[in-house]
py3Dmol code that shows the C-alpha trace and the ligand (Angstrom):
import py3Dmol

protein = """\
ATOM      1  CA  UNK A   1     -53.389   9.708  42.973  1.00  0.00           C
ATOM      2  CA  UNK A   2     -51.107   9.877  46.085  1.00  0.00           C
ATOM      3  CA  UNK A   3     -47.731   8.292  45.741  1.00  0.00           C
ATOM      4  CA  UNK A   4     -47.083   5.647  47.916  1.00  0.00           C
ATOM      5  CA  UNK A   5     -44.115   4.775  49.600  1.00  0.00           C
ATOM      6  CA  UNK A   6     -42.068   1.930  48.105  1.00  0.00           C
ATOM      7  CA  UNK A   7     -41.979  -0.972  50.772  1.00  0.00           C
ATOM      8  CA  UNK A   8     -38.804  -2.664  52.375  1.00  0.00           C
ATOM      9  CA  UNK A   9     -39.784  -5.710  49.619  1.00  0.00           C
ATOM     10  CA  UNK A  10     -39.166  -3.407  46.249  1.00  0.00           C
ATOM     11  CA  UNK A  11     -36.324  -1.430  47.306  1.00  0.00           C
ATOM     12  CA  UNK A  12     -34.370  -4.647  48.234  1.00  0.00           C
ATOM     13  CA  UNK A  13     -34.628  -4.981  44.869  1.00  0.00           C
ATOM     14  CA  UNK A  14     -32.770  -1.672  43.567  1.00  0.00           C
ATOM     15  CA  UNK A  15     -28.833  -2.180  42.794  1.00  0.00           C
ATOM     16  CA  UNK A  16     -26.310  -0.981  45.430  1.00  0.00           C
ATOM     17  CA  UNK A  17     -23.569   1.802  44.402  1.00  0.00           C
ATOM     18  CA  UNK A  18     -20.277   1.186  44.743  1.00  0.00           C
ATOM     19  CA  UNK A  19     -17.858   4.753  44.388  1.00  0.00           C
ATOM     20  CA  UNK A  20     -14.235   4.777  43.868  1.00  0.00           C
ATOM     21  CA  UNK A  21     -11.895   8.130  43.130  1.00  0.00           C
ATOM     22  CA  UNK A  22     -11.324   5.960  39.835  1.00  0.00           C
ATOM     23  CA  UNK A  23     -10.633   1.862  39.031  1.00  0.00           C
ATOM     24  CA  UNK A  24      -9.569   0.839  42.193  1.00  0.00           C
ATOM     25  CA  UNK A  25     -12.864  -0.115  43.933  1.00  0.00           C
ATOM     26  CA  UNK A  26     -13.437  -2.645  41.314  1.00  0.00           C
ATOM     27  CA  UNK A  27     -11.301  -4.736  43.908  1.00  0.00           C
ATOM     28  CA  UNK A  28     -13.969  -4.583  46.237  1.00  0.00           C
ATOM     29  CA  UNK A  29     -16.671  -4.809  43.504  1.00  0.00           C
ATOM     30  CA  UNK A  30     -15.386  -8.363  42.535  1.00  0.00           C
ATOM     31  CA  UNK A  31     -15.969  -9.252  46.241  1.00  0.00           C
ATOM     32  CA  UNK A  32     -19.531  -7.881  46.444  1.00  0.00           C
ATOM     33  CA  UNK A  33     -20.199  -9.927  43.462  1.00  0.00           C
ATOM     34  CA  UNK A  34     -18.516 -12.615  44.245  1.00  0.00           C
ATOM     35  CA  UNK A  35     -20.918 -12.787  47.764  1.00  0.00           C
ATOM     36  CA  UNK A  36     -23.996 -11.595  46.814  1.00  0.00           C
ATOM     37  CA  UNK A  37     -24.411 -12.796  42.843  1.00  0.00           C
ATOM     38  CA  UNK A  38     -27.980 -11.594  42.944  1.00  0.00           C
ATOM     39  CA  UNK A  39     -27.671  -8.133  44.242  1.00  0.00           C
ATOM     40  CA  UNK A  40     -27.335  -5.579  41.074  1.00  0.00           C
ATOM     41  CA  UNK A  41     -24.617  -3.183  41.402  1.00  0.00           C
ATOM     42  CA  UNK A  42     -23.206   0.178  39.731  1.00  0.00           C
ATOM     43  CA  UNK A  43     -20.189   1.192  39.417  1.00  0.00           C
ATOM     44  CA  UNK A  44     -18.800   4.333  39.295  1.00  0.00           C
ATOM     45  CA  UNK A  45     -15.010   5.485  38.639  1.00  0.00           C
ATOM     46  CA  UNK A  46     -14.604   9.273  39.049  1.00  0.00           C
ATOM     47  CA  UNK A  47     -11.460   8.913  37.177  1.00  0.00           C
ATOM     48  CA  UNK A  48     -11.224  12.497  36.048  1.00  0.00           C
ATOM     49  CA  UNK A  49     -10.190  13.362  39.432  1.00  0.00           C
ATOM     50  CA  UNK A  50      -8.279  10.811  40.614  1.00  0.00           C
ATOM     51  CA  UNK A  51      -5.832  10.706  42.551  1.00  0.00           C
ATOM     52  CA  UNK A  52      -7.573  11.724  45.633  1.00  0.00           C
ATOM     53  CA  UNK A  53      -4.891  10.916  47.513  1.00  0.00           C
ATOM     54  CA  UNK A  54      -3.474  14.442  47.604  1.00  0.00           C
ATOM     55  CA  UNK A  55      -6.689  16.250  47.611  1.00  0.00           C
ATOM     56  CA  UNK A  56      -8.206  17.863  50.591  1.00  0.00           C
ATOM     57  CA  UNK A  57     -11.246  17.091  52.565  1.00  0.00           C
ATOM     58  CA  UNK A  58     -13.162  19.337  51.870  1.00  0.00           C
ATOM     59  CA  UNK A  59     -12.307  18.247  47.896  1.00  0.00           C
ATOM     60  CA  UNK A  60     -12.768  15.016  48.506  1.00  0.00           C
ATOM     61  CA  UNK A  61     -16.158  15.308  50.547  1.00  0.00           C
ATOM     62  CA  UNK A  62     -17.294  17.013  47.418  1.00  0.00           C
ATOM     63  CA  UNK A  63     -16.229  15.050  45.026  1.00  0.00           C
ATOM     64  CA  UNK A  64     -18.441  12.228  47.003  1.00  0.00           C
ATOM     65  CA  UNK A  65     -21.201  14.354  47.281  1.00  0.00           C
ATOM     66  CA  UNK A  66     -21.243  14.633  43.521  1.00  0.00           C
ATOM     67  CA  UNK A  67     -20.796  10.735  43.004  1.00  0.00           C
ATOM     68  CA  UNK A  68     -23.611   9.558  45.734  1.00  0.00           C
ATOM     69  CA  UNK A  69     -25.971  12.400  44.093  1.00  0.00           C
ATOM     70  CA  UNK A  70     -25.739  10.843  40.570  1.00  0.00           C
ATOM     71  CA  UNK A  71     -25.831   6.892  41.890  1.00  0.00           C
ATOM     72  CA  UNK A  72     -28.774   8.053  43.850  1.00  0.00           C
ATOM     73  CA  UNK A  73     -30.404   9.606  40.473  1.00  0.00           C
ATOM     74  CA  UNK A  74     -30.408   5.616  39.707  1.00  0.00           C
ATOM     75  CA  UNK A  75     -31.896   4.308  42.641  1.00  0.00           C
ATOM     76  CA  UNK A  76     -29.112   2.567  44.676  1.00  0.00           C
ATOM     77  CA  UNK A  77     -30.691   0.923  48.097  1.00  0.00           C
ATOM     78  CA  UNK A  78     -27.003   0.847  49.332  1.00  0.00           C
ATOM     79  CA  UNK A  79     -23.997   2.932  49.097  1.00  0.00           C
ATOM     80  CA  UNK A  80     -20.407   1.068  49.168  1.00  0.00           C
ATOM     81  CA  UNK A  81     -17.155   3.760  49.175  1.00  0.00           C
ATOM     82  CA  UNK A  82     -14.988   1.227  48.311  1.00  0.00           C
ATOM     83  CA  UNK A  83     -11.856   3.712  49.070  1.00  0.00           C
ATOM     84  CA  UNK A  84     -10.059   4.444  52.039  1.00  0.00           C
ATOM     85  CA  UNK A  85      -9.110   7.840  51.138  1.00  0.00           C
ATOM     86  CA  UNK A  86     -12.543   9.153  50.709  1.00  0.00           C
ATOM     87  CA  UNK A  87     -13.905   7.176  53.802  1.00  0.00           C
ATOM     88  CA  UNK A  88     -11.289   8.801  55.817  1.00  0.00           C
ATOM     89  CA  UNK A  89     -12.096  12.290  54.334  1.00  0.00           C
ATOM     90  CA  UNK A  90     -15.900  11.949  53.595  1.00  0.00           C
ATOM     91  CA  UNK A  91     -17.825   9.349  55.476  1.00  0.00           C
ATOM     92  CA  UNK A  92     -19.229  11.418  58.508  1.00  0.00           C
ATOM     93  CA  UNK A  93     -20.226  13.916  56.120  1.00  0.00           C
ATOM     94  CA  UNK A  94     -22.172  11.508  53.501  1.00  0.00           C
ATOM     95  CA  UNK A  95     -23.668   9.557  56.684  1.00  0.00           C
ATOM     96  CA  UNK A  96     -25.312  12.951  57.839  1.00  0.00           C
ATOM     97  CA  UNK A  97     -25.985  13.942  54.064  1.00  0.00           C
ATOM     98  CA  UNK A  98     -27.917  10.746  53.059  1.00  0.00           C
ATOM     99  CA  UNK A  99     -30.322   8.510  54.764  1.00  0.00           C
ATOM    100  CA  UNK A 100     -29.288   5.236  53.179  1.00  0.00           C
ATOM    101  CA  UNK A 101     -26.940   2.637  54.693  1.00  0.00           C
ATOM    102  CA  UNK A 102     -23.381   3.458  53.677  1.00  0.00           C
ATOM    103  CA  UNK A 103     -20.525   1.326  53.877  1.00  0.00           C
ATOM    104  CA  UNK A 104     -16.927   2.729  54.170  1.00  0.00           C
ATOM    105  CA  UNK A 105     -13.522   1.230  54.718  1.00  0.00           C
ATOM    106  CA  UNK A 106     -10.474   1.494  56.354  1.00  0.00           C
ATOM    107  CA  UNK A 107      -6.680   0.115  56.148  1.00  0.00           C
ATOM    108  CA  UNK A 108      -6.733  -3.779  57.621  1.00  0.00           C
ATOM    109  CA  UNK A 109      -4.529  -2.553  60.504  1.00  0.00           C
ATOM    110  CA  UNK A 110      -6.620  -4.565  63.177  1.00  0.00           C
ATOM    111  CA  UNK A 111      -6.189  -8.098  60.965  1.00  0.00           C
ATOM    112  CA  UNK A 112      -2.630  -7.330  60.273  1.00  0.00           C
ATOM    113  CA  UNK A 113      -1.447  -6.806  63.846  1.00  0.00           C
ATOM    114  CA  UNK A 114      -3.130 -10.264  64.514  1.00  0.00           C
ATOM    115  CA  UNK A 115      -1.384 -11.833  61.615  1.00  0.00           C
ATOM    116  CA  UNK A 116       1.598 -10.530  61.735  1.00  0.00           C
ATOM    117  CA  UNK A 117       4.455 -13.157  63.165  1.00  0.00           C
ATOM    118  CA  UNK A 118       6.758 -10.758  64.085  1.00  0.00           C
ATOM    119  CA  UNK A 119       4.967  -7.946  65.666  1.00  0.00           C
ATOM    120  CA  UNK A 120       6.121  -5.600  62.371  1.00  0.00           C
ATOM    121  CA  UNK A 121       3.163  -4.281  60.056  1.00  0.00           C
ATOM    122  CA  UNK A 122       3.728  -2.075  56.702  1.00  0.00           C
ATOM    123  CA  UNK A 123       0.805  -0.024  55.479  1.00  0.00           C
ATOM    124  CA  UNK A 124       0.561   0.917  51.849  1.00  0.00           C
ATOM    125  CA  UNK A 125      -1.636   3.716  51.387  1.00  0.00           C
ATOM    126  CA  UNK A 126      -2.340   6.927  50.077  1.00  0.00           C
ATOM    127  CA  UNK A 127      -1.346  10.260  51.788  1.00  0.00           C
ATOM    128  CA  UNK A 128      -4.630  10.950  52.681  1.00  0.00           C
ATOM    129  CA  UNK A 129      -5.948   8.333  54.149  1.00  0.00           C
ATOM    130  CA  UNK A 130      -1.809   8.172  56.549  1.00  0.00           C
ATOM    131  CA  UNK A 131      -2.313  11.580  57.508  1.00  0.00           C
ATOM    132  CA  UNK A 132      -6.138  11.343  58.695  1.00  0.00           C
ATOM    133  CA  UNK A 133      -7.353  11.343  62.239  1.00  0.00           C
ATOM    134  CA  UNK A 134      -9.141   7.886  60.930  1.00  0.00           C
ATOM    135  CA  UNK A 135      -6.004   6.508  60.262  1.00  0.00           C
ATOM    136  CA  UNK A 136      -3.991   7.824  63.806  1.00  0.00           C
ATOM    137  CA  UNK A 137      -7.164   6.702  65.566  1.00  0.00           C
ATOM    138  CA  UNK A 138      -6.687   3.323  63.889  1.00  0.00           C
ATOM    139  CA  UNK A 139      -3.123   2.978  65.521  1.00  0.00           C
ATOM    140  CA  UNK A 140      -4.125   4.276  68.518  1.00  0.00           C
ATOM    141  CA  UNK A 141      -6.577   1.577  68.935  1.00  0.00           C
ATOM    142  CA  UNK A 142      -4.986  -1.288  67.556  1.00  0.00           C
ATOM    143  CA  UNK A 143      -1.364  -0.543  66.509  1.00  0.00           C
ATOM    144  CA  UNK A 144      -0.165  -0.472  70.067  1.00  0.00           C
ATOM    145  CA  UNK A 145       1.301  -3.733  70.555  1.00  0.00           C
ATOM    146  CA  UNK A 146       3.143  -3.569  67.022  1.00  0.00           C
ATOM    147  CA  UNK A 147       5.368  -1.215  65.196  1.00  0.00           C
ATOM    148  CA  UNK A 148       3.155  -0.320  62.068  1.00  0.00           C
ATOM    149  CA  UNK A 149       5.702   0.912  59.138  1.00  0.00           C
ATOM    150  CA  UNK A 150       3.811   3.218  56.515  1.00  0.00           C
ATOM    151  CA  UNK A 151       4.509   4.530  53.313  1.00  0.00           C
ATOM    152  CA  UNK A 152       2.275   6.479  50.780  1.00  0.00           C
ATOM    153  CA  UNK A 153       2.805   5.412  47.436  1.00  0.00           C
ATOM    154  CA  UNK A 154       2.578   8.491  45.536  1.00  0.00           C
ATOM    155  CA  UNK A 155       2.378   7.534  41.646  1.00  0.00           C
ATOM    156  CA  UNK A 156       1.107   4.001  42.327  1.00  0.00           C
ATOM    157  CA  UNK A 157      -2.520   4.972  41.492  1.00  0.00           C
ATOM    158  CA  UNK A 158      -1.840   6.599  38.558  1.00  0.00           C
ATOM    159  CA  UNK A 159      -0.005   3.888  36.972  1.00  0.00           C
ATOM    160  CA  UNK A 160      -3.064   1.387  37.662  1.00  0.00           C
ATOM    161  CA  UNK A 161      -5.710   3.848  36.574  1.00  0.00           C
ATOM    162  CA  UNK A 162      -3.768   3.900  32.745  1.00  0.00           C
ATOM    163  CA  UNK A 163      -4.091  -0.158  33.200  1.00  0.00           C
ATOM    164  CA  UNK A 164      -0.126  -0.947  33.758  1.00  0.00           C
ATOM    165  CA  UNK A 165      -0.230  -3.180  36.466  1.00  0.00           C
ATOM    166  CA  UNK A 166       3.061  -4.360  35.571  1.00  0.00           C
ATOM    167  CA  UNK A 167       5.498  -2.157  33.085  1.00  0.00           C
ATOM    168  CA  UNK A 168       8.807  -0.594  34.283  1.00  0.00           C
ATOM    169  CA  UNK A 169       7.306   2.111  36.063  1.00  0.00           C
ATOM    170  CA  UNK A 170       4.951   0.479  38.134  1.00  0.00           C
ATOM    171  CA  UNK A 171       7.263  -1.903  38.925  1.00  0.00           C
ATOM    172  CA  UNK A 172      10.217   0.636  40.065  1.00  0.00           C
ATOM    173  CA  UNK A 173       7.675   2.145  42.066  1.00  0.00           C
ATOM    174  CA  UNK A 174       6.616  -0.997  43.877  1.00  0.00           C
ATOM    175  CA  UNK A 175      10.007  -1.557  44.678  1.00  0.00           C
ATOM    176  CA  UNK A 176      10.641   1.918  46.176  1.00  0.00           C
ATOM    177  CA  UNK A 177       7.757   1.883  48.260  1.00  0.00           C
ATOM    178  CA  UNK A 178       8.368  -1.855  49.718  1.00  0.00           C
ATOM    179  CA  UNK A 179      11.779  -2.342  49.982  1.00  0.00           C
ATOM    180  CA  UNK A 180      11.458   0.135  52.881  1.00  0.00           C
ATOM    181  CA  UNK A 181       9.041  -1.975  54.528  1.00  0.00           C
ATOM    182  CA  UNK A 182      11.064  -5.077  54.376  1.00  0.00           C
ATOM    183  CA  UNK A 183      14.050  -3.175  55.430  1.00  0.00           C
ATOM    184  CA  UNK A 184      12.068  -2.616  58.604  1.00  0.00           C
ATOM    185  CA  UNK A 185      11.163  -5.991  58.863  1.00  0.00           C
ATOM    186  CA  UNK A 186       7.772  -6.326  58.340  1.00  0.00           C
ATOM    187  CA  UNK A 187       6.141  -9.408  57.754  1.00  0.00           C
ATOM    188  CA  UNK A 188       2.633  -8.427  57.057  1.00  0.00           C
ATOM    189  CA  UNK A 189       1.932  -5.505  54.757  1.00  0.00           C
ATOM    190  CA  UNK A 190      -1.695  -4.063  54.404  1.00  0.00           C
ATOM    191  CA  UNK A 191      -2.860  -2.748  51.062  1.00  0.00           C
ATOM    192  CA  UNK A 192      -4.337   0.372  51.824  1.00  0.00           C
ATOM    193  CA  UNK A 193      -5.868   1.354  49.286  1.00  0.00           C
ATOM    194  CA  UNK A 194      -8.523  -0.598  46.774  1.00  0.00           C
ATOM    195  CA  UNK A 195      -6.129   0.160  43.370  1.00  0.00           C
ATOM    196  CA  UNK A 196      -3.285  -1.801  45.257  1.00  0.00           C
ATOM    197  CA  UNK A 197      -4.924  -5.562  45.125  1.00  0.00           C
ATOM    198  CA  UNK A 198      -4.406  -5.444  41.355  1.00  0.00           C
ATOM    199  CA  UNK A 199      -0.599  -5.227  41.535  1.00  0.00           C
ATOM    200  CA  UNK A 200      -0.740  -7.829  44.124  1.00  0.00           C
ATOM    201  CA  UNK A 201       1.428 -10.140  42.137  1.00  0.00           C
ATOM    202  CA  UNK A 202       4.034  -7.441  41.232  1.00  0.00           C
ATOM    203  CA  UNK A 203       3.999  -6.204  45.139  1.00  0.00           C
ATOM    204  CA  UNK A 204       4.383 -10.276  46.157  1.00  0.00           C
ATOM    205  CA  UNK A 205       7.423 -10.842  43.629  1.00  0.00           C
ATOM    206  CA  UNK A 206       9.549  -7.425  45.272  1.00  0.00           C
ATOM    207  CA  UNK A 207       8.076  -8.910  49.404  1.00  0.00           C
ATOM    208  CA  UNK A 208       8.159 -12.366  48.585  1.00  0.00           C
ATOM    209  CA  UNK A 209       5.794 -15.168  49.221  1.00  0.00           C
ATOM    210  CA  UNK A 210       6.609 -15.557  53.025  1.00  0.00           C
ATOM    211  CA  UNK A 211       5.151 -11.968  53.392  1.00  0.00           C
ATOM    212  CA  UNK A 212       1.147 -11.897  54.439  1.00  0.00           C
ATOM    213  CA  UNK A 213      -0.506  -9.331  52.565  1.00  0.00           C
ATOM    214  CA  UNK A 214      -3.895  -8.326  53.697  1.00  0.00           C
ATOM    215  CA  UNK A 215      -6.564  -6.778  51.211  1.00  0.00           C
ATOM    216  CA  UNK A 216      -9.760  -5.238  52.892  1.00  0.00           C
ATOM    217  CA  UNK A 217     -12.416  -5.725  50.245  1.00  0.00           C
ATOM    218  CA  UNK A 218     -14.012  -9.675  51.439  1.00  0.00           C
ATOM    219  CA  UNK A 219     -14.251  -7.721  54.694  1.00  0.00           C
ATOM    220  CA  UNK A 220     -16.526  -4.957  53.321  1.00  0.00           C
ATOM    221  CA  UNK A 221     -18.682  -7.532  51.098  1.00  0.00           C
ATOM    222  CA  UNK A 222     -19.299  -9.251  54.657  1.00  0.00           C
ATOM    223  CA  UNK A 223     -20.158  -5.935  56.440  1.00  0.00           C
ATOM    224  CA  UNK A 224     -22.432  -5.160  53.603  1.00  0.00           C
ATOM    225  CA  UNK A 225     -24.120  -8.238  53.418  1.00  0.00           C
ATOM    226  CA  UNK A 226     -24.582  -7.915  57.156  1.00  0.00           C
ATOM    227  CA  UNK A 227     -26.174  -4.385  56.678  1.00  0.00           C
ATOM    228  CA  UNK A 228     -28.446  -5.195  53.960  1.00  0.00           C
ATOM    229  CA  UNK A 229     -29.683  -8.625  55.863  1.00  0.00           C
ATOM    230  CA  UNK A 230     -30.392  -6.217  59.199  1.00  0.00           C
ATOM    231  CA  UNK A 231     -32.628  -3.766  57.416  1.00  0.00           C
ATOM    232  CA  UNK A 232     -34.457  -6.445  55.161  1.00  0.00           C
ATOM    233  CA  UNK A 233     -32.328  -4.984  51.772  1.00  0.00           C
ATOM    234  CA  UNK A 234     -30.954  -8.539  50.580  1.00  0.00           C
ATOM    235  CA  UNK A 235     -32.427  -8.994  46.927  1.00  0.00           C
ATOM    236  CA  UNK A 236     -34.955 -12.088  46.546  1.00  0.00           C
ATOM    237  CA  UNK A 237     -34.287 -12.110  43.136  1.00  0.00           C
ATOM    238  CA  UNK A 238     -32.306 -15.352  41.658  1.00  0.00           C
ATOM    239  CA  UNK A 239     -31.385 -13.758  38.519  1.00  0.00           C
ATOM    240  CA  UNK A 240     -27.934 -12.817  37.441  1.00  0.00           C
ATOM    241  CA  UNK A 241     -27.165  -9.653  38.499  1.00  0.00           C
ATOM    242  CA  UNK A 242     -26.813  -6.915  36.373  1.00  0.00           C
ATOM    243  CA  UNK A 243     -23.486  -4.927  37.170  1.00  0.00           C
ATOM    244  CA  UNK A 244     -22.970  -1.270  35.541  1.00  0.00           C
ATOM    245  CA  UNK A 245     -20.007   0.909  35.185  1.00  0.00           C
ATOM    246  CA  UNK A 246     -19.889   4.589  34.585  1.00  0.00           C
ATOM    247  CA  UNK A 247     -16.590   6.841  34.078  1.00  0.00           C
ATOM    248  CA  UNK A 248     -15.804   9.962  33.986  1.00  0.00           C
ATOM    249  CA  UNK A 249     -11.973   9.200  32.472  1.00  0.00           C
ATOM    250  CA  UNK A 250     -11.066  10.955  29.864  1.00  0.00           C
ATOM    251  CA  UNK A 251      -8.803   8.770  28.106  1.00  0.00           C
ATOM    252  CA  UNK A 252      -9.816   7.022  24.975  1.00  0.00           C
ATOM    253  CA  UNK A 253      -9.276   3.326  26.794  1.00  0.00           C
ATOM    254  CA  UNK A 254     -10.993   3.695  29.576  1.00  0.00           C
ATOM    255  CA  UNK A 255     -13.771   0.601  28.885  1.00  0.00           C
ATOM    256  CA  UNK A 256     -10.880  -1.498  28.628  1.00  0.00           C
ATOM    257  CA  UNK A 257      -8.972  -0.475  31.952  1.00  0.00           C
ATOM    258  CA  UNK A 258     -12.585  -1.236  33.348  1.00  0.00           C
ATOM    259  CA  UNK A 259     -12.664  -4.721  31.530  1.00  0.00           C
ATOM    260  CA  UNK A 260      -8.670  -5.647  32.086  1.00  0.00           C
ATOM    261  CA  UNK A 261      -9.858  -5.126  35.931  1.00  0.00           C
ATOM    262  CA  UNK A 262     -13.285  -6.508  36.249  1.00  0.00           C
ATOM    263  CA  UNK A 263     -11.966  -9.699  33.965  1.00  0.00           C
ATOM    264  CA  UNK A 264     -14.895  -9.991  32.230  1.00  0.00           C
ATOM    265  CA  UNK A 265     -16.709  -8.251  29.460  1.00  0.00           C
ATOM    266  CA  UNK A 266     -17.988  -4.769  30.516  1.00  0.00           C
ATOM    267  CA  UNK A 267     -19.063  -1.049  29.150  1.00  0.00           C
ATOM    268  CA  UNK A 268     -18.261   2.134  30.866  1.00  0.00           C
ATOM    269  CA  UNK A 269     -20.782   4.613  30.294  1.00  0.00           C
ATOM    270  CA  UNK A 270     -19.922   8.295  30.188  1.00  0.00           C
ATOM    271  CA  UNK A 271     -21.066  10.408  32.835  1.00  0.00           C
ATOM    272  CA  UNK A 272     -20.764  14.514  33.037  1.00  0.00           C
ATOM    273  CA  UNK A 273     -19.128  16.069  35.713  1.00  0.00           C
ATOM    274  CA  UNK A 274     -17.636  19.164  36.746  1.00  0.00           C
TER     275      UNK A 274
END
"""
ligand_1 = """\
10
DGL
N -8.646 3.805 45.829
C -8.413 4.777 46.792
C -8.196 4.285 48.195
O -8.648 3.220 48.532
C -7.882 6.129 46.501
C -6.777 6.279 45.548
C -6.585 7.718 45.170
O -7.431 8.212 44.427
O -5.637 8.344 45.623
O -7.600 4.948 48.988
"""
view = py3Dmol.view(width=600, height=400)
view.addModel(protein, "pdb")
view.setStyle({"model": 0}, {"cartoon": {"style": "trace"}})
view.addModel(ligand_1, "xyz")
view.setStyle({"model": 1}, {"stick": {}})
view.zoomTo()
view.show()
């Protein structure tokens, strides 16, 4: 019997896969679900090798390709990288690798330049994602009429992938990497990378309340919605969505950095990888 093609109709009904280097995309995640309750979704942390912050491209684009082979392997319709550093790194490689729509992001530089009272924008980000040519082209195009302040937060990632979003450490951290944004006067600091959002309240107690910070991920539920509506890929169904997490982390508690995160009850599978 041939096979026949699935139609538009059944694969807007396949979940959408959402990749992070580890926790952090679950920022976005909560967004997506948030938007689109109906739309399944999995989730996958590739822990093991976080931080990909200070990895190279080429590591980085392979570490994707690894991730968007195994959420393909369950049928995603959709592919979110809900991390800068690997859409900086990977994106133009997984768009010519893949046929399905995939949805990257960047640091809110545009937004914050318009927000911003002052003219004076920090970026929080990782290393990879300030040093790209995505990130300089950013500036070019948009951080022209305001001096954009930047500061890679090495450690900060780490910290949130064991689940401290507010001990000692993550705190002193915080501190080092803000106070030199303040001192600088900014008055509008982008978090530039998905873990950040969850230490929003520690960042906002070292900035201050009368600092704007600007987190990307209602921005990339939007786009995706937008995507999926374009190619006929929003899900009919009215069900509750189902919404799956898979790991690759090591450490003993990693359902329950997955659960502190999400903020509701959830199971990380185990996946192998290399
Ligand atoms: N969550 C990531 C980002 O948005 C990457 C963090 C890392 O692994 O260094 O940039």
């Amino acid at each position: 019997m041939a096979i026949q093609p699935l139609s538009s109709q059944s694969i807007s009904q396949q979940a959408i896969g959402v990749m992070d280097s580890g926790v952090g995309g679950i920022s976005v995640l909560k967004h997506i679900h948030a938007l689109l309750p109906h739309e399944d979704l999995v989730y996958i942390a590739d822990s093991k090798h976080a931080p990909y912050g200070n990895k190279t491209a080429d590591e980085i684009t392979a570490r994707c390709f690894e991730i968007a082979d195994f959420l393909i392997t369950k049928d995603v319709k959709a592919l979110v990288v809900a991390c800068n550093t690997a859409t900086a790194a990977a994106i133009d490689a997984m768009r010519k690798r893949y046929t399905l729509p995939i949805i990257g992001m960047e640091p809110a530089v545009k937004p914050a330049a318009e927000a911003s009272r002052n003219g004076v924008i920090g970026v929080l980000a990782t290393v990879g994602t300030l040093k790209s040519a995505q990130f300089a082209a950013l500036l070019e195009s948009y951080g022209r009429n305001v001096k954009v302040v930047t500061e890679a937060c090495v450690g900060l990632v780490e910290c949130i992938e064991r689940g401290e979003l507010d001990t000692p450490e993550t705190k002193s951290l915080i501190r080092q990497y803000c106070l030199p944004l303040l001192d600088e006067g900014a008055d509008t600091i982008v978090l530039g990378c998905t873990h950040y959002p969850f230490v929003k309240d520690a960042i906002l107690e070292v900035v201050g309340e009368s600092v704007t910070l600007i987190d990307t991920g209602a921005a990339v539920a939007n786009q995706l919605k937008r995507q999926l509506e374009e190619k006929g890929l929003l899900s009919t169904s009215m069900q509750k969505a189902e919404v799956n997490f898979w790991t690759n982390s090591p450490a003993a508690n990693a359902s329950l950095v997955v659960e502190l995160l999400w903020g509701m009850h959830a199971h990380a599978a185990l996946f192998d990888s290399f």
